[in-house]
C-alpha positions in Angstrom: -127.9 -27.4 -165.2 -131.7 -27.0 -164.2 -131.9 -30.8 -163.5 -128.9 -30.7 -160.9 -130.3 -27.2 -159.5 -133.6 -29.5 -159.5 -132.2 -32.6 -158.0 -129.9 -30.7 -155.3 -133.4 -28.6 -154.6 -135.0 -31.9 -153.5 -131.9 -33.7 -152.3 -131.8 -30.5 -149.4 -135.6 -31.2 -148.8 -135.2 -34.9 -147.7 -132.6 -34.8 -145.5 -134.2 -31.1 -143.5 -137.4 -33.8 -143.4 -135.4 -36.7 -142.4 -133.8 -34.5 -139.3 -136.7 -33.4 -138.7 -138.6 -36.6 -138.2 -135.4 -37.9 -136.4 -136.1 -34.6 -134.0 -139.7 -35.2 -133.6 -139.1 -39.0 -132.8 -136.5 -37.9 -129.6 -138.9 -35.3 -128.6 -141.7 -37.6 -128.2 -139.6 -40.4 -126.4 -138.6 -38.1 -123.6 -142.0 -36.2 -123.4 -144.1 -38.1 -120.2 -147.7 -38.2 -122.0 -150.7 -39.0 -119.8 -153.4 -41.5 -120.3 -156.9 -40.6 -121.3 -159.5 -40.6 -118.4 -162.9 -41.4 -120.1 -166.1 -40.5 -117.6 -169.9 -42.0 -117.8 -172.4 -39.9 -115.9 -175.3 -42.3 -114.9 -178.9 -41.1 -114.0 -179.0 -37.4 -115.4 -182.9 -37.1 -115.1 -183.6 -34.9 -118.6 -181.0 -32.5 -120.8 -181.2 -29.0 -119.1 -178.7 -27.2 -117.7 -175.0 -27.9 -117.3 -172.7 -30.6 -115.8 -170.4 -29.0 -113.5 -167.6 -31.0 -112.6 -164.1 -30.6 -110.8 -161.2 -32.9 -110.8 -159.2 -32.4 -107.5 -155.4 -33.5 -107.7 -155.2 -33.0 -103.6 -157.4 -33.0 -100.9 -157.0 -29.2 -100.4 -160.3 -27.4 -101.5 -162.0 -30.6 -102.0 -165.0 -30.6 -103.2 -166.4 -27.5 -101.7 -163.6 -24.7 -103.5 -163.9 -25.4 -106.8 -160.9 -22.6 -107.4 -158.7 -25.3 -106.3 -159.9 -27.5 -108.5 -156.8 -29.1 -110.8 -159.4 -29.4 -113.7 -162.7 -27.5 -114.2 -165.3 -28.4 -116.9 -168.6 -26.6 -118.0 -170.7 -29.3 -119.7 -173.7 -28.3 -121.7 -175.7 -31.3 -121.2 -177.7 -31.2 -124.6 -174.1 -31.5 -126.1 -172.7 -34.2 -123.8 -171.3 -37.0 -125.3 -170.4 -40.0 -123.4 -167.6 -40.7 -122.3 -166.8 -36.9 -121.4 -162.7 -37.6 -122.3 -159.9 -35.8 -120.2 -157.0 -36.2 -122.9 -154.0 -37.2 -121.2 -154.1 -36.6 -117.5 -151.0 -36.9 -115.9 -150.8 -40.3 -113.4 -151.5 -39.7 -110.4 -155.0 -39.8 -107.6 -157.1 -37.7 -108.5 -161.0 -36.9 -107.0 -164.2 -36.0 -108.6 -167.5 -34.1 -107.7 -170.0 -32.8 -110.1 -173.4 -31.0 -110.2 -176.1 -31.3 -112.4 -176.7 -27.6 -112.2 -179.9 -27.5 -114.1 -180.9 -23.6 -113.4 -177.3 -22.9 -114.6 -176.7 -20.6 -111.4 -173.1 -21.8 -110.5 -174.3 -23.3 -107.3 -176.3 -26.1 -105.9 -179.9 -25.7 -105.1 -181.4 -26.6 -102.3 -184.4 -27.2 -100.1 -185.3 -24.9 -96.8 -183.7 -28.0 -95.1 -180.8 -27.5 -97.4 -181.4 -30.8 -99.0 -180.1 -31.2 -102.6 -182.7 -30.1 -105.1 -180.1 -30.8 -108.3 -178.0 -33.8 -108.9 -174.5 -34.5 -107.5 -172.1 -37.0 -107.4 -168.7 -38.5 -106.3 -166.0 -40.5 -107.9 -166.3 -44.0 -106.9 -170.0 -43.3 -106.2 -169.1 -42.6 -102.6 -171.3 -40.1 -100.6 -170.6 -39.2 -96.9 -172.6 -39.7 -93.5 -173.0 -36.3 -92.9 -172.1 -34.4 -96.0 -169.7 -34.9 -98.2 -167.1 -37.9 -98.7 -163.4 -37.3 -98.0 -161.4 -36.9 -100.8 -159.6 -40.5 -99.8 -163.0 -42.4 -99.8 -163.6 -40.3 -103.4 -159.9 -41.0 -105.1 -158.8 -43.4 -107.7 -156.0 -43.9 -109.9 -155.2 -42.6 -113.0 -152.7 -44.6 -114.9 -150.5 -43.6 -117.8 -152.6 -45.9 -120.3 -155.7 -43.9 -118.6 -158.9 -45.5 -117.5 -162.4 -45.2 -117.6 -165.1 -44.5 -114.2 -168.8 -43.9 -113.8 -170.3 -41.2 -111.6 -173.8 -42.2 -110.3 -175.6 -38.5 -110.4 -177.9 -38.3 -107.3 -181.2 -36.4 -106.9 
């Protein structure tokens, strides 16, 4: 009797495992999973401070209101390893700015001329006449197999 009690015991386990695998399996078919986006920052001038950088999904807010930022990061830069990895972002255009925000003061700092004074930088290394680039001139694709880009940080 133990040894039917024993095999019946085991007999129950298998098949609430196989169901269970056979759930997990559907689940994950129907579940849209992005790609990774992997990120090189090139031309951070020493380790202080933090990278500060904003992934935009629209142009709204772009790159000035960081609040309407789709994806915010705080990057300790004595702790950065490269490539920074967004685990799977959903496809779509997305834009990027960051700030090498070495005094760790939230903003940018800036000459009386209000010239730079910290490094920043655009997806697709773009950089505007007077300010800024648009958020077109900045986007780039993220498929579902993800992909990677290199931001150029500017001093």
């Amino acid at each position: 009797m133990g040894k039917k009690l024993w095999f019946t015991k085991i007999t129950i386990s298998l098949v609430l495992l196989f169901f269970q695998l056979q759930l997990a399996g559907q689940v994950d078919s129907v579940t849209p999973s992005g790609g990774d986006l992997r990120i090189y920052f090139q031309g951070l001038r020493n380790n202080r401070g933090v990278v500060l950088l904003s992934i935009f999904s629209t142009a709204t807010g772009y790159p000035a209101d960081v609040n309407k930022a789709y994806l915010k990061y705080r990057i300790i830069v004595k702790q950065l390893q490269l490539p920074f990895i967004v685990k799977n972002l959903k496809p779509g255009n997305y834009a990027i700015a960051l700030l090498h925000d070495e005094d760790e003061n939230g903003k940018m700092l800036t000459s009386m001329f209000g010239l730079p004074k910290e490094g920043y930088g655009f997806s697709n290394n773009v950089m505007g006449l007077t300010g800024p680039p648009s958020f077109h001139k900045a986007s780039f694709s993220v498929p579902s197999n993800g992909t990677t880009i290199t931001i150029k940080v500017k001093y």
